[in-house]
C-alpha positions as CSV (number, residue, x, y, z in Angstrom):
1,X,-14.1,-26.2,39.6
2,X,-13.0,-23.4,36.9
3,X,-16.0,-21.0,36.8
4,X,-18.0,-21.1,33.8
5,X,-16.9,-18.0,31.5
6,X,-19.2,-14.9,30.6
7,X,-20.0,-13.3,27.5
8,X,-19.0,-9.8,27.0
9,X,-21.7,-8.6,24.6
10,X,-24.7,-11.1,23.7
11,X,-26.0,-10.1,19.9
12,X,-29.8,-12.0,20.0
13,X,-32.6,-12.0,17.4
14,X,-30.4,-12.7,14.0
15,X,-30.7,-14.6,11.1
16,X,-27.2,-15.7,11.5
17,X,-25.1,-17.4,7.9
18,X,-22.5,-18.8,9.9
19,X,-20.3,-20.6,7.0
20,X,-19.9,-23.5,9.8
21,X,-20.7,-26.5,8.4
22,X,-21.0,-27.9,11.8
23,X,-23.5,-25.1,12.8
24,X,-24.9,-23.6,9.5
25,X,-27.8,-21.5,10.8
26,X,-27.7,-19.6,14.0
27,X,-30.1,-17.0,15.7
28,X,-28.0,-15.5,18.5
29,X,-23.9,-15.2,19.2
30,X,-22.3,-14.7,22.1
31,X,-18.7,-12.1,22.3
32,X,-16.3,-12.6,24.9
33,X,-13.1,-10.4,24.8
34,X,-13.0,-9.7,20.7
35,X,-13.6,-13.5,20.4
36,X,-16.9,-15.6,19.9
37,X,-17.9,-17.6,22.6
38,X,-21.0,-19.2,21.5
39,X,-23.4,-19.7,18.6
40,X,-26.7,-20.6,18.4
41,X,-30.3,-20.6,19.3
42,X,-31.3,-17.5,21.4
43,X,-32.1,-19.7,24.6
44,X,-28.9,-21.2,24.9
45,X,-26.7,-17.8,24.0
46,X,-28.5,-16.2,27.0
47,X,-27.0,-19.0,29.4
48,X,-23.7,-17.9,28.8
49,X,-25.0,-13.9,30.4
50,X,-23.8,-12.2,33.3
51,X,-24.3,-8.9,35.2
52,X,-22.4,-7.5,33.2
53,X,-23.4,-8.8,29.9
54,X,-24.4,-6.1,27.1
55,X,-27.1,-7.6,24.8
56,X,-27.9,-6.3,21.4
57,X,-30.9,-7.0,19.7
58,X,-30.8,-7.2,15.7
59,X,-34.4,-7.0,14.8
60,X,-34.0,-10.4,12.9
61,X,-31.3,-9.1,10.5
62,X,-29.3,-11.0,8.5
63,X,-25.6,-11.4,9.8
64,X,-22.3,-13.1,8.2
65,X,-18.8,-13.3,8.8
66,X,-16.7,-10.4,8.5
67,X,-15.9,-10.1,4.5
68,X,-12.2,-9.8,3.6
69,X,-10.2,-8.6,0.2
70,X,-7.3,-10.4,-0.1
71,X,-5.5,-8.0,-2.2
72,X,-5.9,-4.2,-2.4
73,X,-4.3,-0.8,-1.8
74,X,-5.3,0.6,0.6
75,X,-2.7,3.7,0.7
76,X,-3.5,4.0,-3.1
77,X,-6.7,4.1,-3.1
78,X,-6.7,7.1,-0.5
79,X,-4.4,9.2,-2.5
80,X,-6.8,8.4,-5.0
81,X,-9.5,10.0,-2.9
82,X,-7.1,12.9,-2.7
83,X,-6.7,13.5,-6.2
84,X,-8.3,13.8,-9.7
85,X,-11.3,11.4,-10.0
86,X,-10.8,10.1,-13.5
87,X,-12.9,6.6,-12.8
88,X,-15.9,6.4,-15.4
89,X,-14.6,9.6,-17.5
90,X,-15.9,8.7,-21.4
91,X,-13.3,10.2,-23.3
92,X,-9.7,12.4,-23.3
93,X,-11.5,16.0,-23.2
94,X,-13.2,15.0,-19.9
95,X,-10.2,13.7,-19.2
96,X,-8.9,17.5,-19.5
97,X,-12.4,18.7,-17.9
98,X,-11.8,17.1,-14.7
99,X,-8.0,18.0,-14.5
100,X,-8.5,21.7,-14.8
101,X,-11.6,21.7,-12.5
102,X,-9.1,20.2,-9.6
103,X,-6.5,22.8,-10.6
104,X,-9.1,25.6,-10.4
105,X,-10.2,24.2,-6.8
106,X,-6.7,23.2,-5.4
107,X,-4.3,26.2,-6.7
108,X,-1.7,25.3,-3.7
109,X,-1.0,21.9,-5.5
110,X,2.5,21.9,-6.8
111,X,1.7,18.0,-9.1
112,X,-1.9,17.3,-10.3
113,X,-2.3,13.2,-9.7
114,X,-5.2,11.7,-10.5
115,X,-6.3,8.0,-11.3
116,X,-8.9,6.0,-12.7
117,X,-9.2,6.3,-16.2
118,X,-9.7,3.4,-18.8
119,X,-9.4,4.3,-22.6
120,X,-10.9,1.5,-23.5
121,X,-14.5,3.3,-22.6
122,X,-13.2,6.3,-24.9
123,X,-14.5,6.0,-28.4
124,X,-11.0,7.0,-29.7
125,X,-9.4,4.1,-27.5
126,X,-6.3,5.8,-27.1
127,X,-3.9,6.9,-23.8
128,X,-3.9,10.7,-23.5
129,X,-0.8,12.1,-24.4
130,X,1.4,14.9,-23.0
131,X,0.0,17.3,-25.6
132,X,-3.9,16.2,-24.0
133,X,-2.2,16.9,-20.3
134,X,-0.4,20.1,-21.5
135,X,-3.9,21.8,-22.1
136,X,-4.7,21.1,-18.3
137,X,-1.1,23.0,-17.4
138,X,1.9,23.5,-19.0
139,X,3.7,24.7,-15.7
140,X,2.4,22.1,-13.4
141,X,3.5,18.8,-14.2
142,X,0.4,16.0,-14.7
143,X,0.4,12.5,-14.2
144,X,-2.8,10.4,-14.4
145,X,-2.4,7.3,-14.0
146,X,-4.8,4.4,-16.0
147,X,-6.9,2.3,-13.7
148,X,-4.6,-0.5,-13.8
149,X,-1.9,0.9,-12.3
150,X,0.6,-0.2,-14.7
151,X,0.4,2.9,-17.3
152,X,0.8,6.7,-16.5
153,X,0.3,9.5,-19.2
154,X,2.4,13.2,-17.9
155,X,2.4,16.6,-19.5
156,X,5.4,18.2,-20.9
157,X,6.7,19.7,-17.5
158,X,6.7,15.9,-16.0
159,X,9.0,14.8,-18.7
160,X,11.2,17.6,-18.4
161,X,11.3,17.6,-14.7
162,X,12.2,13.8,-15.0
163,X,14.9,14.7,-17.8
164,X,12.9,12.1,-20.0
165,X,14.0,12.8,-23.9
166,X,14.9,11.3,-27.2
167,X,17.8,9.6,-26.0
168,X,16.6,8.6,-23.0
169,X,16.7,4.8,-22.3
170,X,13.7,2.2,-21.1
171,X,14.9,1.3,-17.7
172,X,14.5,-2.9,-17.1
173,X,11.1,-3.9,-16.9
174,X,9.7,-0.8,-18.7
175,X,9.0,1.4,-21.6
176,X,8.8,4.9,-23.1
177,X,6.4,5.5,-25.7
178,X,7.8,7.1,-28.7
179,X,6.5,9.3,-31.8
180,X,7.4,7.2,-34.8
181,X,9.8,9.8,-36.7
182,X,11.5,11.7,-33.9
183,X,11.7,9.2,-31.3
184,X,10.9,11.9,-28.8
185,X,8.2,10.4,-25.8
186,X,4.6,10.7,-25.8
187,X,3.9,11.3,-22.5
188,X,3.0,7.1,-22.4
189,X,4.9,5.4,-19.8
190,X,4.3,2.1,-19.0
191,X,5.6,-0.3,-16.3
192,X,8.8,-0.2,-14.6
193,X,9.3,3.4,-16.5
194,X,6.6,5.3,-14.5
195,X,9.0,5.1,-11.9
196,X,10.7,8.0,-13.6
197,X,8.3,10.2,-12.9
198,X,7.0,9.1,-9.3
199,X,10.3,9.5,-7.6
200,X,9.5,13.3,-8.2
201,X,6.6,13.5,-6.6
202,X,6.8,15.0,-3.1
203,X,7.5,12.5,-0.3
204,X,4.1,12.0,2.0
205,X,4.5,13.2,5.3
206,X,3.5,10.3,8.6
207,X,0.6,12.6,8.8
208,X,-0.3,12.7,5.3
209,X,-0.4,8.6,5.6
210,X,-2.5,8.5,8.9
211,X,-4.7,10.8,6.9
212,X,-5.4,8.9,3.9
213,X,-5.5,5.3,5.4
214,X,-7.8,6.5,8.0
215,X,-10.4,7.9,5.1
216,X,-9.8,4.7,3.3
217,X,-10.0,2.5,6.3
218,X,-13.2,3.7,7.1
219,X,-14.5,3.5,3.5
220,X,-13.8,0.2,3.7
221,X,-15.6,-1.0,7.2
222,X,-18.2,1.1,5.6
223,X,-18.4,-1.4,2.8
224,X,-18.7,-4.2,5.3
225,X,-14.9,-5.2,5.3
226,X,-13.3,-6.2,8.5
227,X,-10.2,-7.2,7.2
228,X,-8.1,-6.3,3.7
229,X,-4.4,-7.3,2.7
230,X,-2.8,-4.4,1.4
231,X,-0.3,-4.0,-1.1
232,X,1.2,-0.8,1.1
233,X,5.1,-1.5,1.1
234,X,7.1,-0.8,-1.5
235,X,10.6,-1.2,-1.3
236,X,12.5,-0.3,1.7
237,X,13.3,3.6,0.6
238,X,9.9,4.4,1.9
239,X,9.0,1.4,4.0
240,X,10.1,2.9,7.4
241,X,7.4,5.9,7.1
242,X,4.6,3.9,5.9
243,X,4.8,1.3,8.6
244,X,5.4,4.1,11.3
245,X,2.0,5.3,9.6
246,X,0.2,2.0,10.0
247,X,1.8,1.6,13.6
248,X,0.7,4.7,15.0
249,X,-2.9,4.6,13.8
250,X,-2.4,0.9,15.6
251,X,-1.3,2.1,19.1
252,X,-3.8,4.4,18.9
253,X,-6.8,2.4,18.5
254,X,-8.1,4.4,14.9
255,X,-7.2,1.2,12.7
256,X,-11.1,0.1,12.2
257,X,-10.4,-3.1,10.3
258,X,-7.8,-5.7,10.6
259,X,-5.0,-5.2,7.7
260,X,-2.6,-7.2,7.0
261,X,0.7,-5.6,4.2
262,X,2.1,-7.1,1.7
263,X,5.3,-6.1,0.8
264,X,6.7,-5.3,-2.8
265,X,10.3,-5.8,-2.3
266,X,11.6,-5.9,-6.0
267,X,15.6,-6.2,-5.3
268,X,17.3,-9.0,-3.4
269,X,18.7,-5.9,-1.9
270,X,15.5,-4.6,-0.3
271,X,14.1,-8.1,0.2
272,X,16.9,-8.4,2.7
273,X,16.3,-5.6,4.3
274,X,12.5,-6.5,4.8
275,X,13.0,-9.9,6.0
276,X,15.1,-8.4,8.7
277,X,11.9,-6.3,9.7
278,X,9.5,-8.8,9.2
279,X,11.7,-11.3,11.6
280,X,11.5,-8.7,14.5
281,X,7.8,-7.3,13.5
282,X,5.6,-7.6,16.6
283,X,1.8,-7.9,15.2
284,X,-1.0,-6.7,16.9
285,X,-4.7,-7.8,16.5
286,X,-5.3,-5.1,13.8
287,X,-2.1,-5.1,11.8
288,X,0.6,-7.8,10.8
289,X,2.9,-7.9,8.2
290,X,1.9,-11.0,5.4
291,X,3.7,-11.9,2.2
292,X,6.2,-10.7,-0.2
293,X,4.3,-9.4,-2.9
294,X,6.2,-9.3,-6.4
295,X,5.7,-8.3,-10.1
296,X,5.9,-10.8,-13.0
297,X,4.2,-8.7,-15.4
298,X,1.8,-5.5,-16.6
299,X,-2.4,-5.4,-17.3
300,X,-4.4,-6.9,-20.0
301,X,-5.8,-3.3,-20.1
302,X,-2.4,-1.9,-20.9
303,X,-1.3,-4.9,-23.2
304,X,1.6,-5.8,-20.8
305,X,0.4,-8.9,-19.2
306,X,3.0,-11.7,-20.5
307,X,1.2,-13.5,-23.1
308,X,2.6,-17.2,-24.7
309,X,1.7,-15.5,-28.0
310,X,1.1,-12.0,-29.5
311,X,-1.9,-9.7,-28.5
312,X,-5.0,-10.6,-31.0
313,X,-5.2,-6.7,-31.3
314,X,-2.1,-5.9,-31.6
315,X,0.3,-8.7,-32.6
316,X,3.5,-6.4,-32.4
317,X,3.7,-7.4,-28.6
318,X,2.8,-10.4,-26.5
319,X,3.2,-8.2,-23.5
320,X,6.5,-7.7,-20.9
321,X,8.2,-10.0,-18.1
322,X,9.4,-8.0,-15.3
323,X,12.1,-10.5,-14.4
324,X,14.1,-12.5,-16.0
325,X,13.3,-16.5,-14.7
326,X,16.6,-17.0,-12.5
327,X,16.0,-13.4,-11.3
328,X,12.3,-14.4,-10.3
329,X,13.8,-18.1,-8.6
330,X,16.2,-16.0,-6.9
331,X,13.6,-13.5,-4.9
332,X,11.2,-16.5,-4.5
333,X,13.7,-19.0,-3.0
334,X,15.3,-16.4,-0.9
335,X,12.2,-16.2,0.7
336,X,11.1,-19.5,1.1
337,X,14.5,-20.2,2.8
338,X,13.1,-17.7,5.1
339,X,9.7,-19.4,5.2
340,X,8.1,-16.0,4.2
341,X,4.8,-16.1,2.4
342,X,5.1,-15.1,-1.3
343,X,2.6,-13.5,-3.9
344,X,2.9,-12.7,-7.0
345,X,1.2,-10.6,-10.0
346,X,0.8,-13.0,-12.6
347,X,-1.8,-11.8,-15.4
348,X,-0.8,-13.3,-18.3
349,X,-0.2,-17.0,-19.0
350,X,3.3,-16.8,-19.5
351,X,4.2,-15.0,-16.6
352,X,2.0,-17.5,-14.4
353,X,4.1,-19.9,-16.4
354,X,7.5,-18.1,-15.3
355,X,5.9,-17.8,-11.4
356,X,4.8,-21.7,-11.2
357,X,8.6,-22.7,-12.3
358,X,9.6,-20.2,-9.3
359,X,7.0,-21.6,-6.7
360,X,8.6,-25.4,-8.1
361,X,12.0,-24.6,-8.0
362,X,11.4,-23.0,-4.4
363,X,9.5,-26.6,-3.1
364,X,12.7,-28.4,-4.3
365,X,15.3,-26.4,-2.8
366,X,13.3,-25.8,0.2
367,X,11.1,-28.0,1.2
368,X,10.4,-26.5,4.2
369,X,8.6,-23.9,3.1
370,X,5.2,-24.0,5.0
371,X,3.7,-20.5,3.8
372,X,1.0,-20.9,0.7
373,X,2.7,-19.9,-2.4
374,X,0.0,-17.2,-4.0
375,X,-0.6,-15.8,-7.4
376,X,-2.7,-12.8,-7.8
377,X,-4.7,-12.4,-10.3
378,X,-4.2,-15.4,-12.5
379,X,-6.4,-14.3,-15.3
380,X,-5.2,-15.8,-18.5
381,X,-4.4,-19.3,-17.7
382,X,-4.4,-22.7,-19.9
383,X,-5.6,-25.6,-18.7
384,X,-2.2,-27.6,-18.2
385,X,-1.3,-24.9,-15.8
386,X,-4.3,-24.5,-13.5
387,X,-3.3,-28.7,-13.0
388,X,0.0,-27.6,-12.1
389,X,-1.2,-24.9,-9.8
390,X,-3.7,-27.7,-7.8
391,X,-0.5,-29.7,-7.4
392,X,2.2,-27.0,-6.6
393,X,-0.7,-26.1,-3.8
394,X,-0.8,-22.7,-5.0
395,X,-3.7,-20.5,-4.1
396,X,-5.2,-17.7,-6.8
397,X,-6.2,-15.0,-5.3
398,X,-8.8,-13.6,-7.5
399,X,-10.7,-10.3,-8.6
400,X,-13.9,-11.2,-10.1
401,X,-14.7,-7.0,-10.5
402,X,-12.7,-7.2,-12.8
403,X,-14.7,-9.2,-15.6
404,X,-17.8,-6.2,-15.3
405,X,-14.7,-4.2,-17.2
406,X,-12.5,-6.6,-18.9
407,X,-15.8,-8.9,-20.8
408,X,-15.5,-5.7,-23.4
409,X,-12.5,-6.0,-24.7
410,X,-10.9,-9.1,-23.3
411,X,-11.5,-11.4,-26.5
412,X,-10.6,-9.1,-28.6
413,X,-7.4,-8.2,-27.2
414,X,-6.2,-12.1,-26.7
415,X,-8.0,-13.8,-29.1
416,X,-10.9,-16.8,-28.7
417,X,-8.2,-19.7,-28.2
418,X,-6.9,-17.7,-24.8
419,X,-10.0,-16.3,-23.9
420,X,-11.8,-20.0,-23.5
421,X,-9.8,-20.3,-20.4
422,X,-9.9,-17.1,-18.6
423,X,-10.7,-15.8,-15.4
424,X,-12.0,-19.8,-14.6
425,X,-12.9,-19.6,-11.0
426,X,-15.4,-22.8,-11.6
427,X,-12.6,-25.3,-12.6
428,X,-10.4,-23.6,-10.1
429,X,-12.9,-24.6,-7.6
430,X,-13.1,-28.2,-9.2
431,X,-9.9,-28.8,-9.6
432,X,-9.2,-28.1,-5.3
433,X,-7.1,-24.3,-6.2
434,X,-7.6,-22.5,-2.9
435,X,-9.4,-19.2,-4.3
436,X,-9.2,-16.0,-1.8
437,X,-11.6,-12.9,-4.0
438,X,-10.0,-9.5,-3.7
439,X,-10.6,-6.3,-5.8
440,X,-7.7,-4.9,-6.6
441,X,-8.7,-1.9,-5.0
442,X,-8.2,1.5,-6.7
443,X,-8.1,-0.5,-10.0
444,X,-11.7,-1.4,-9.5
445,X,-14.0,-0.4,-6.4
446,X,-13.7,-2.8,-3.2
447,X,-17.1,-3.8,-2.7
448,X,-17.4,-7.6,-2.1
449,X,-21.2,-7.4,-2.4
450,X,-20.5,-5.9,-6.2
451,X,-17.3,-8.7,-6.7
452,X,-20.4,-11.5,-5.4
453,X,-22.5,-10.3,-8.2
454,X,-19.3,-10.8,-10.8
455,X,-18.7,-14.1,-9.4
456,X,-22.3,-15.5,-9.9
457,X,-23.3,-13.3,-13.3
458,X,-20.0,-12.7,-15.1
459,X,-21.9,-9.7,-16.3
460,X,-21.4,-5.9,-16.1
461,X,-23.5,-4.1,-13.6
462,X,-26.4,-3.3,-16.5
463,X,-26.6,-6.7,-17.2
464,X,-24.4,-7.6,-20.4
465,X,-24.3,-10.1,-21.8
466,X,-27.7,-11.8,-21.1
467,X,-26.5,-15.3,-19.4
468,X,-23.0,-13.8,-18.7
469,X,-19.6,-14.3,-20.4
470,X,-18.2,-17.6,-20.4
471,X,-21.1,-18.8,-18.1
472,X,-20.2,-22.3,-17.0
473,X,-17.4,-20.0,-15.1
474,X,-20.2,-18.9,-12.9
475,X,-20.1,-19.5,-9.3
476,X,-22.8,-20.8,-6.9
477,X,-24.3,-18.0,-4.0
478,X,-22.3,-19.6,-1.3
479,X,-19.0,-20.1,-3.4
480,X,-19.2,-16.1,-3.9
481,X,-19.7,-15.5,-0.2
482,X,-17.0,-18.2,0.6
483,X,-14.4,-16.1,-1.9
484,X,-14.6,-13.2,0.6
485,X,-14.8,-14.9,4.1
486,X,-13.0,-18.1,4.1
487,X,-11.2,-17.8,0.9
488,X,-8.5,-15.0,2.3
489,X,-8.7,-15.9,5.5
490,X,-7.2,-19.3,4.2
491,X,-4.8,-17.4,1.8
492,X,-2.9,-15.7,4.8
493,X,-2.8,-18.6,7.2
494,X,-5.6,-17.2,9.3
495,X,-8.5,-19.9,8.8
496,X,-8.4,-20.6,12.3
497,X,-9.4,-17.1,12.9
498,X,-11.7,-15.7,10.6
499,X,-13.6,-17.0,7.7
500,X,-16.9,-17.9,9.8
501,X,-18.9,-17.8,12.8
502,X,-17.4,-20.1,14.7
503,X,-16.6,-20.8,18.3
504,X,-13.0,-19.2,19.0
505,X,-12.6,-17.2,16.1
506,X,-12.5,-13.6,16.0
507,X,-16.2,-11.7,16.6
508,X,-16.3,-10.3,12.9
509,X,-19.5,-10.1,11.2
510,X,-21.6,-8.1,9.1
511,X,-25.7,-7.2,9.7
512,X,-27.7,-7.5,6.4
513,X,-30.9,-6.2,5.7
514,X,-31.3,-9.4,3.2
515,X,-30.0,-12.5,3.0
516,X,-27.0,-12.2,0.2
517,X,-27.4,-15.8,-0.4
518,X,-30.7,-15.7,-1.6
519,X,-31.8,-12.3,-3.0
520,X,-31.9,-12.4,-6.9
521,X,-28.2,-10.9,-7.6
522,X,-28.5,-7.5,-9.1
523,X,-29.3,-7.2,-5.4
524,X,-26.3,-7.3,-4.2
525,X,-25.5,-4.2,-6.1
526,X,-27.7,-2.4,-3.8
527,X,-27.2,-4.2,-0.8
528,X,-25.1,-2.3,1.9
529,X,-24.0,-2.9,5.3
530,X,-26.8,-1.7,8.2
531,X,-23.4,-2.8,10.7
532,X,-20.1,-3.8,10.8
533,X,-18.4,-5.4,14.0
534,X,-14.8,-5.8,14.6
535,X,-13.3,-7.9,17.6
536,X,-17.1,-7.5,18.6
537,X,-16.9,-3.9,18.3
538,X,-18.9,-1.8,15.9
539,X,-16.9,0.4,13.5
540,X,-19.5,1.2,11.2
541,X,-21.7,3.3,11.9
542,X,-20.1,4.5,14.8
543,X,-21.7,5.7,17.4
C-alpha cells in the first residue's frame, strides 16, 4: 500500500477565497513540494501532517490565489525606476524641473531617460518639444518618453546624434513631427520613429538587467503578484542578453515571481530566429517563454491607435497601422504553422479589425493551431467585432487602469458614436470572450487591487464621475478578482496551474487583511499585501 503523502508546510487559521467552485470557502491549506495538497477545514488539513510538517498560523487572514498581470514590462518599468520620474508631473516646466534635478544628482549620466508623462493632465495639452528639453541640457541628449510608450519628445543633441533633419524621412510605421514652414523636427517622435533615437542609447550590460528586474520583480511580489507576462523581448538584436539576464536570476533562485516573456519579434526575419529559440527553450518553474507579442497600432493617448474614422479631436488623422494586412497574415500564420501563441496590440477598432482577419486567415490555413489567439488591449471595439472575437475564440487581455486616465479625454478624442462601445469588459463577459486583466505596466502602475477598483467603478481614484463612466460596463467583485487570477492563467495555457486554490495547482496565494470581495471598493486602493507566497514559499516580506 503506497504510503499516504505529507504536507510540507500546513498554513491553518485562514479565511481562505479559493475561486474553486467545487470548494469555495476554505480555512486551512496544505503545501507539498511548491504544490497544494489539500484544502479545507482546519481538522482535516492537519491529517495530512507529519514530523516534519511546518505549520503556519494566519491569525484568520484573508487569503486568495496568487494575482497575475497578463501583460506588463517588467524590464521597462525598472529602467523606469532608474530614470526621470515624469508620472503625475502637471505641466511642461515640471517637466523641465524634474529633468534638471536628475542631472544635478546623476552628473556621470551620459543620456537623461525618463518616462511617465501624460500631456493630457497639462493645461497646455501639448508634447514638450526639443526647445522644452534643450532648457534641461543642450549637451546631453534627452528623451522622455510619454506614458504610453508609443511617443518620445528629445532635445536638440538627440536629434543631432541620430542625424534626424529636414530631409530626413518617416521610417514604416512611424512619424517625425514637423514645424509647419521649415519642415525641420520638433523633437515629437512617434511610433516606429522613436527607434531612431533608442538605437543610441547605450547597450545594458547582463548585470545592469539582473539589476533592474530584480528591483522590479520584487516591487511586484510586493504588490501581491506571483506571476506577470512580460513584454521583455524585443527582436533578436538584443534577445540573447536579456534572456541570459532572466536565466541567470533563474538558476540562481532570485526570480521571486513566476514570469513568463512575450516576445516582440516585428520581422519574419527575427520571428525565425525566435521560434528556433523558443523550440529548444527549456522552462523552469519561474520562467518560460509565452507568445509572440506584435504591434498593430499606437495609443489613444498619442492619437495613433487605428481608428475606422478620423479622431473627434483632431480629424486630420484616424491614427496609424503598423503593418500592412498581408504583412500582419504573414507573421501571424508563420506562427501558427509553428503552433506558437500569438498577441497582439490592437487599440483601435480598425486595427483589431486588421488582427481578427489575421487570427481568421491563420484558423483557415492552419487549423491546427491550438494556442489562444490574444489581443491586448482591445479598447475601442464595435459590437460586430467583439461577436467575431467570441467566435474566432480570441481572448482580450485587458487593462482596466487604464479608464482612471483615459475617462478624461477618451470621448472627446473619438467621439460619442465610438466611445458607446469602449473598454466593454461586461458584454465581453456576456458574450463568453476569455478576459485575462493586466496593467500595462510602466504605462500605468501594476497594482491589481487598484485595476479591481477600475473594473468595478470605472472611476478615477478620487471618485469621478459619480456612478462611473459607461456604468453598465461595470464588473461584479468576483469577475474583478477572476480578471487577475484565473483570467491570465487561462490566457497562457496555465489554468491547470494557477488561477485558484485548488488541489494540484501551484501553492500561490496572497494573505489579506480584508476580504477584497467585500470591502466597499475605494478599499481596494488601500489594501496591500500582509504576504505573498510563491511555490509555498514566502517572497514578500522576506524574512
Amino acid at each position: 500500500m503506497a504510503a499516504t503523502p505529507r504536507a510540507t508546510s500546513i498554513f491553518l487559521n485562514a479565511q481562505m477565497l479559493t475561486l474553486d467552485p467545487h470548494l469555495p470557502r476554505a480555512e486551512a491549506l496544505a503545501v507539498q513540494g511548491e504544490r497544494i495538497l489539500a484544502v479545507g477545514r482546519q481538522d482535516e488539513i492537519l491529517a495530512w501532517a507529519g514530523p516534519q510538517t511546518s505549520t503556519e498560523n494566519l491569525h484568520g487572514q484573508f487569503v486568495i490565489p496568487g494575482l497575475q498581470d497578463s501583460h506588463l514590462h517588467l524590464l521597462s518599468w525598472g529602467w523606469t525606476l532608474d530614470g526621470v520620474q515624469l508620472a503625475g508631473v502637471r505641466s511642461i516646466p515640471e517637466v523641465i524641473a524634474r529633468g534638471q534635478a536628475y542631472l544635478r544628482e546623476n552628473p556621470g549620466r551620459e543620456w537623461i531617460v525618463g518616462r511617465g508623462f501624460n500631456e493630457e493632465l497639462f493645461s497646455s495639452r501639448r508634447l514638450p518639444t526639443k526647445e522644452d528639453l534643450d532648457q534641461i541640457s543642450r549637451t546631453h541628449p534627452v528623451l522622455f518618453t510619454r506614458v504610453c510608450g508609443h511617443i518620445c519628445c528629445v532635445n536638440s543633441q538627440a536629434l543631432q546624434l541620430a542625424g534626424i533633419g529636414a530631409s530626413t524621412a518617416d521610417p514604416p510605421g512611424g512619424r517625425i513631427d514637423r514645424e509647419d514652414q521649415t519642415g525641420e523636427p520638433t523633437g515629437v517622435l512617434r511610433e516606429n520613429a522613436i527607434e531612431l533615437v533608442t538605437r543610441l542609447l547605450p547597450s545594458p550590460t547582463v548585470e545592469d538587467l539582473k539589476r533592474v528586474i530584480r528591483r522590479a520583480s520584487a516591487a511586484a511580489a510586493a504588490l501581491g503578484l506571483t506571476t506577470v507576462q512580460s513584454n521583455d523581448l524585443h527582436g533578436a538584436a538584443d534577445l540573447q542578453d536579456r534572456l541570459q539576464a532572466y536565466r541567470e536570476l533563474d538558476q540562481s533562485g532570485e526570480l521571486p515571481i513566476r514570469i513568463i516573456l512575450q516576445a516582440t519579434m516585428p520581422t519574419l526575419a527575427d520571428l525565425r530566429a525566435y521560434l528556433d529559440l523558443y523550440h529548444s527553450f527549456r522552462p523552469s518553474s519561474k520562467l518560460q517563454l509565452g507568445p509572440l507579442k506584435l504591434f498593430a497600432d499606437g495609443s489613444l493617448g498619442g492619437r495613433t491607435a487605428a481608428l475606422s474614422r478620423p479622431y473627434a479631436d483632431d480629424p486630420q488623422t484616424d491614427g496609424m497601422l503598423i503593418y500592412e494586412q498581408e504583412e500582419l497574415n504573414e507573421l501571424i500564420c508563420t506562427a501558427a504553422q509553428h503552433n506558437l501563441q500569438v498577441a497582439v496590440h490592437a487599440i483601435g477598432d480598425r486595427a483589431l479589425d486588421q488582427v481578427l482577419n489575421g487570427f481568421a486567415r491563420a484558423r483557415e490555413l492552419y487549423p491546427a493551431w491550438s494556442r489562444r489567439p490574444r489581443v491586448i488591449h482591445a479598447q475601442i471595439t464595435r459590437a460586430d467585432q467583439l461577436e467575431r472575437m467570441a467566435k474566432l475564440g480570441v481572448t482580450a487581455d485587458i487593462q482596466p487602469i487604464f479608464v482612471p486616465t483615459d475617462l478624461h479625454f477618451a470621448e472627446r478624442r473619438i467621439g460619442p458614436e465610438l466611445a458607446r462601445c469602449a473598454y466593454s469588459w461586461k458584454t465581453m463577459h456576456s458574450l463568453g470572450i476569455p478576459t485575462a486583466g493586466g496593467s500595462d505596466c510602466p504605462v500605468e502602475p501594476c497594482n491589481p487591487f487598484w485595476g479591481m477598483h477600475a473594473a468595478l467603478t470605472r472611476q478615477d481614484r478620487e471618485g469621478y464621475p459619480p456612478g462611473g463612466w459607461l456604468p453598465h460596463e461595470r464588473l461584479s467583485p468576483t469577475e474583478a478578482l477572476q480578471l487577475f487570477t484565473l483570467g491570465p492563467a487561462y490566457a497562457a495555457h496555465e489554468e491547470g496551474l494557477s488561477g485558484s486554490l485548488t488541489p494540484g495547482k501551484r501553492a500561490d496565494f496572497v494573505v489579506l487583511p480584508r476580504n477584497p470581495l467585500e470591502i466597499e471598493p475605494e478599499g481596494l486602493l488601500t489594501l496591500a499585501s500582509t504576504a505573498t507566497y510563491v511555490g509555498g514559499n514566502r517572497v514578500h516580506p522576506k524574512n
